[in-house]
N, CA and C atoms as an extended XYZ file, in Angstrom:
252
Properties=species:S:1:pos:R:3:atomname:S:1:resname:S:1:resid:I:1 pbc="F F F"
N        58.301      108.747       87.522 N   UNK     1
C        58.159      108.117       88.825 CA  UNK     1
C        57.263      109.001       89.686 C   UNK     1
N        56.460      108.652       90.316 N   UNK     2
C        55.453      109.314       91.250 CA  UNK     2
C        55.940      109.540       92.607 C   UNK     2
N        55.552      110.534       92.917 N   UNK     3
C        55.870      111.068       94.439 CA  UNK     3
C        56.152      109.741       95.553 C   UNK     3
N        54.719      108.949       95.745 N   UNK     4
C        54.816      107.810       96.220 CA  UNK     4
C        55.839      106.566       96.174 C   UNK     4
N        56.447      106.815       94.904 N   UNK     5
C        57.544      105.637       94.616 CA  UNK     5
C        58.553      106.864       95.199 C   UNK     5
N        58.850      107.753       94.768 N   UNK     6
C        60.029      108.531       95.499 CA  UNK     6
C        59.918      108.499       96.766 C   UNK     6
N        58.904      108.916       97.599 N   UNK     7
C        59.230      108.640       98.786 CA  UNK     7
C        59.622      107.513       99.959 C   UNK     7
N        59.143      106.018       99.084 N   UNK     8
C        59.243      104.869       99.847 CA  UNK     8
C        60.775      104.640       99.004 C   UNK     8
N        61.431      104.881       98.178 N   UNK     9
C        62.772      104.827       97.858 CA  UNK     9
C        63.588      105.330       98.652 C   UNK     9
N        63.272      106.664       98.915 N   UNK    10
C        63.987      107.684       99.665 CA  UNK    10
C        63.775      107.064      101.376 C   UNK    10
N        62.891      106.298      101.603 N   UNK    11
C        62.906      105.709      103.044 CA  UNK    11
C        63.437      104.188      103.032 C   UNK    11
N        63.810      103.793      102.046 N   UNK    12
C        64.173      102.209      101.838 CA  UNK    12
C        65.790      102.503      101.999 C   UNK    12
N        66.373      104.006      100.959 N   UNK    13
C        67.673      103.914      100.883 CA  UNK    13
C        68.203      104.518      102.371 C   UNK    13
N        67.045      105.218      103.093 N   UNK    14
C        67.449      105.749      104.632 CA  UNK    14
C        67.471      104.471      105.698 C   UNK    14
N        66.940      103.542      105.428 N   UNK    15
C        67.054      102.178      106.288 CA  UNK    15
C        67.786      101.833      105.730 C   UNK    15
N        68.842      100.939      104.676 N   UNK    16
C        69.208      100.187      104.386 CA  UNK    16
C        70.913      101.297      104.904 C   UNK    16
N        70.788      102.600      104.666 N   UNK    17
C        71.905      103.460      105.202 CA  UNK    17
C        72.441      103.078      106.854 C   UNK    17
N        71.232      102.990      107.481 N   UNK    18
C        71.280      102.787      108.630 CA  UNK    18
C        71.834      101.414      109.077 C   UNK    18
N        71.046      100.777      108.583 N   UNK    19
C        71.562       99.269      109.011 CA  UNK    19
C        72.953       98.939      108.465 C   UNK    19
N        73.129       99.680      107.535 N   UNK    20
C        74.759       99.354      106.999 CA  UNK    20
C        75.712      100.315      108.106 C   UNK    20
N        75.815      101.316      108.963 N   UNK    21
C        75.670      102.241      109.608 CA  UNK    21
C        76.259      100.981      111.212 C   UNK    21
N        74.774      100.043      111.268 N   UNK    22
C        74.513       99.394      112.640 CA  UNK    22
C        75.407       98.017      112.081 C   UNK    22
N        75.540       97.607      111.206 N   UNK    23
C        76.075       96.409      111.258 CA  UNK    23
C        77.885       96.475      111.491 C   UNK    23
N        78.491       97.503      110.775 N   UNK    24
C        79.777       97.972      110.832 CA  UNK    24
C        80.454       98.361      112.055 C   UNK    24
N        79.328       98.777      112.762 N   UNK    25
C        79.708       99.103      114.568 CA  UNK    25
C        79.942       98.117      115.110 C   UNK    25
N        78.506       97.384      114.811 N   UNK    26
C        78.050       95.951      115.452 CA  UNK    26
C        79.110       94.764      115.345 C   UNK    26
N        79.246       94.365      113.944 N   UNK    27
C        79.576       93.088      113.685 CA  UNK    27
C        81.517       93.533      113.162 C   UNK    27
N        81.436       94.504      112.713 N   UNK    28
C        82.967       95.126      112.322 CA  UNK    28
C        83.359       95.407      113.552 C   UNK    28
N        83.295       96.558      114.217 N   UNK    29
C        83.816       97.118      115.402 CA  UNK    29
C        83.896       96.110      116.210 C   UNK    29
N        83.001       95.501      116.390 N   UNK    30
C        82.678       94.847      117.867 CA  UNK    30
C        83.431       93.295      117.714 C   UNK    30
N        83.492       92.541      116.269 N   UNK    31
C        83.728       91.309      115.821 CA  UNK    31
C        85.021       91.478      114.834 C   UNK    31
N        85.192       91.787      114.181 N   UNK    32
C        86.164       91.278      112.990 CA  UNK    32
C        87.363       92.501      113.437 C   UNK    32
N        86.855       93.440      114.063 N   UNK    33
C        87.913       94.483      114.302 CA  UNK    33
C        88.221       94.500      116.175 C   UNK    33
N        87.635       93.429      116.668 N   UNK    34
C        88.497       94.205      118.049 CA  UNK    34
C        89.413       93.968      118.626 C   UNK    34
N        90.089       92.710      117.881 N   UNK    35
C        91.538       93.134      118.447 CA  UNK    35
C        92.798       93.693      118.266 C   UNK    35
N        92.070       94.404      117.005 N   UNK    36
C        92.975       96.128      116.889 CA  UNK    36
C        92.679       97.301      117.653 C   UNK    36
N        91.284       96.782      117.756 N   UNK    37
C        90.576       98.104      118.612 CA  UNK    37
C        91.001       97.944      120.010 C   UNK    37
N        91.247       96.620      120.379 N   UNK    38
C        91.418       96.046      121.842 CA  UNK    38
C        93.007       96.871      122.281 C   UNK    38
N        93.654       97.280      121.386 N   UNK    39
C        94.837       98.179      121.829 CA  UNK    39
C        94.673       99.566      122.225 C   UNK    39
N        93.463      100.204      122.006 N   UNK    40
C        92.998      101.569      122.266 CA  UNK    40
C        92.212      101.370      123.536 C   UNK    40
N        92.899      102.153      124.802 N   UNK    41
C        91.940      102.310      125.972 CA  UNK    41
C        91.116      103.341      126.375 C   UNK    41
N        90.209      102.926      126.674 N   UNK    42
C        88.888      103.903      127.177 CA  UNK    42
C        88.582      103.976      128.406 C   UNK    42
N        87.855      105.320      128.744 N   UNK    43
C        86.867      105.085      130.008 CA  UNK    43
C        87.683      104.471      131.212 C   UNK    43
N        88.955      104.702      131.284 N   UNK    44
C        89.756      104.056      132.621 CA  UNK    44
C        90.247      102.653      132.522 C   UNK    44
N        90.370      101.950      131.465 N   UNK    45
C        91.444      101.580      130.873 CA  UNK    45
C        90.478      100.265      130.398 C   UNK    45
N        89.438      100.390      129.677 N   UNK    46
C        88.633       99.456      128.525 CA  UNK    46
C        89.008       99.288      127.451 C   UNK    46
N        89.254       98.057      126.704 N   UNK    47
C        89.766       97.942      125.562 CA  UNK    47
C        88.429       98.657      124.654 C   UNK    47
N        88.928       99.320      123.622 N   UNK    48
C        87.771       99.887      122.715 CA  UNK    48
C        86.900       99.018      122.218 C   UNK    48
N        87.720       97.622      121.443 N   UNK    49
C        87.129       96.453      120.782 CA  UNK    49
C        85.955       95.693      122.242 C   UNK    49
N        86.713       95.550      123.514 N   UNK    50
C        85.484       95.160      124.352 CA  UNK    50
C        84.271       95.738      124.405 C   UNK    50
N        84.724       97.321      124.351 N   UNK    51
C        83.206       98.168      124.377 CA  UNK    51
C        82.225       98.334      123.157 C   UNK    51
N        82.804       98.639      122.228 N   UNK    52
C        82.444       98.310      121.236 CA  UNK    52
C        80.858       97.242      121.232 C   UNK    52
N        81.912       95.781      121.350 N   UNK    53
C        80.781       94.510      121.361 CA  UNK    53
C        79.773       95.039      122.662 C   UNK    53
N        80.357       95.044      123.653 N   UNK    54
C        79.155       95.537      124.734 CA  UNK    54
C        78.187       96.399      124.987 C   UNK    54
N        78.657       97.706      124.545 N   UNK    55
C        77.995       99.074      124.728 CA  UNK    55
C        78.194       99.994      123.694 C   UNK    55
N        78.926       99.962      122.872 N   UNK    56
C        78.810      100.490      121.565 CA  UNK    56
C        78.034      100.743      120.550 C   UNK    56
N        77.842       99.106      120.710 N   UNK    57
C        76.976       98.865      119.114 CA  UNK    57
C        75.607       99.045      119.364 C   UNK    57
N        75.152       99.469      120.698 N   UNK    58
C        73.475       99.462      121.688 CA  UNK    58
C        73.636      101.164      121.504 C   UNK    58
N        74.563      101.714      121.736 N   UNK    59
C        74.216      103.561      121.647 CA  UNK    59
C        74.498      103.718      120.528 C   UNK    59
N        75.181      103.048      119.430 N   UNK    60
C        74.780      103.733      117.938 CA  UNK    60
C        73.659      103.191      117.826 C   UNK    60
N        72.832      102.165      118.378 N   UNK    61
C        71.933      101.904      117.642 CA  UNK    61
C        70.660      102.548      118.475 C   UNK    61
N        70.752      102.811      119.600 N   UNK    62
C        69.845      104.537      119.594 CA  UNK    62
C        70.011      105.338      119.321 C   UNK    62
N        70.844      105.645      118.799 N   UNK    63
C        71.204      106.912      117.980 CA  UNK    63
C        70.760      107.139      116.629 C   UNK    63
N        70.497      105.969      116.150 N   UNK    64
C        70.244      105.975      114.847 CA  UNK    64
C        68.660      105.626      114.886 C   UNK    64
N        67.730      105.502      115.905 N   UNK    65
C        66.762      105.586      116.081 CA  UNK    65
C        65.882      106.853      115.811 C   UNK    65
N        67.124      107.805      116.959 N   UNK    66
C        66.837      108.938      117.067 CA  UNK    66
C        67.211      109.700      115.569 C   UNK    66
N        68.162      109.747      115.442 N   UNK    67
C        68.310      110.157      113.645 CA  UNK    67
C        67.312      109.290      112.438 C   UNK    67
N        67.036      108.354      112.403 N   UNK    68
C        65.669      107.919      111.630 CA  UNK    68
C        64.429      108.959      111.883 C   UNK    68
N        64.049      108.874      112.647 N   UNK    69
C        62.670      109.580      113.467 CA  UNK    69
C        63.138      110.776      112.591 C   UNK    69
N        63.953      111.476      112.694 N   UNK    70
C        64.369      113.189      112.891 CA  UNK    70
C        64.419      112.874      111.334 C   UNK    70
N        64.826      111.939      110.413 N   UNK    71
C        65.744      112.000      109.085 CA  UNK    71
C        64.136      111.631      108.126 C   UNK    71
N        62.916      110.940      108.813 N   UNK    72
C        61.839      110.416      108.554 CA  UNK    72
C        61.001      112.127      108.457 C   UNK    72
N        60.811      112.488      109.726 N   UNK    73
C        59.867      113.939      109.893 CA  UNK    73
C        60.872      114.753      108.429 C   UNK    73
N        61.646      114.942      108.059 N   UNK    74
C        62.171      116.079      107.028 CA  UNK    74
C        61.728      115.408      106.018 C   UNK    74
N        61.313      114.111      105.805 N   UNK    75
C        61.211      113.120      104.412 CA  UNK    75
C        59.749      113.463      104.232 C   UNK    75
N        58.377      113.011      104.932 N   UNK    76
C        57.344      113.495      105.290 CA  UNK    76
C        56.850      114.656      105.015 C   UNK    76
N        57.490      115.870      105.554 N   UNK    77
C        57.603      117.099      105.408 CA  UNK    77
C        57.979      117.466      103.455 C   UNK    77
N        58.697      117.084      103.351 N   UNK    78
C        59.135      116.917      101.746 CA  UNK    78
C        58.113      116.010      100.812 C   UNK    78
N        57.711      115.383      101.278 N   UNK    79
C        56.513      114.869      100.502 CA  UNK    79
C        55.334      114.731      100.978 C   UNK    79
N        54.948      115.879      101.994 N   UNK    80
C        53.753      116.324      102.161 CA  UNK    80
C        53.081      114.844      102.615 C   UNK    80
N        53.369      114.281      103.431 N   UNK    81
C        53.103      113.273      104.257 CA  UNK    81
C        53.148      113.288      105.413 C   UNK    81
N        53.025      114.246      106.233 N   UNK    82
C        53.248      114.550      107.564 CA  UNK    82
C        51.889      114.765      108.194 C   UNK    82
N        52.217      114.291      109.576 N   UNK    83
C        51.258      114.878      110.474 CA  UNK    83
C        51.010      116.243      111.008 C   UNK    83
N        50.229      116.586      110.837 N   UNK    84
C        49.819      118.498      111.829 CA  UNK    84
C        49.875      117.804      113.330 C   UNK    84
């Protein structure tokens, strides 16, 4: 296998990590799980499962922006694909 196939593997299995990552917050946390979560209070007395769907699933998913970017530059760097 060539460098080139390793590296678009190694960035296919880092997205597909992620989005499995964003959907579990998203659609688990926020949908199929919150009204278990809806018994845990937050932030001055928010059900977790409400926040979750509202504001949850929007800061993991900058977060994982920010960890792509950061998880992308070490991938780059490793296969000599980077910018100076």
């Amino acid at each position: 296998m060539s460098d080139a196939q390793k590296y678009w593997q190694a960035n296919i299995r880092l997205v597909i990590g992620c989005l499995i990552v964003w959907f579990v917050v998203s659609f688990g946390f926020g949908i199929l799980l919150a009204e278990q979560l809806n018994s845990i209070r937050i932030l001055g007395g928010y059900p977790l499962g409400f926040w979750f769907a509202q504001q949850g699933s929007i800061y993991t998913f900058v977060a994982l922006i920010f960890f792509y970017a950061w998880r992308m530059n070490q991938l780059d760097r490793k296969f000599n694909v980077h910018e100076d």
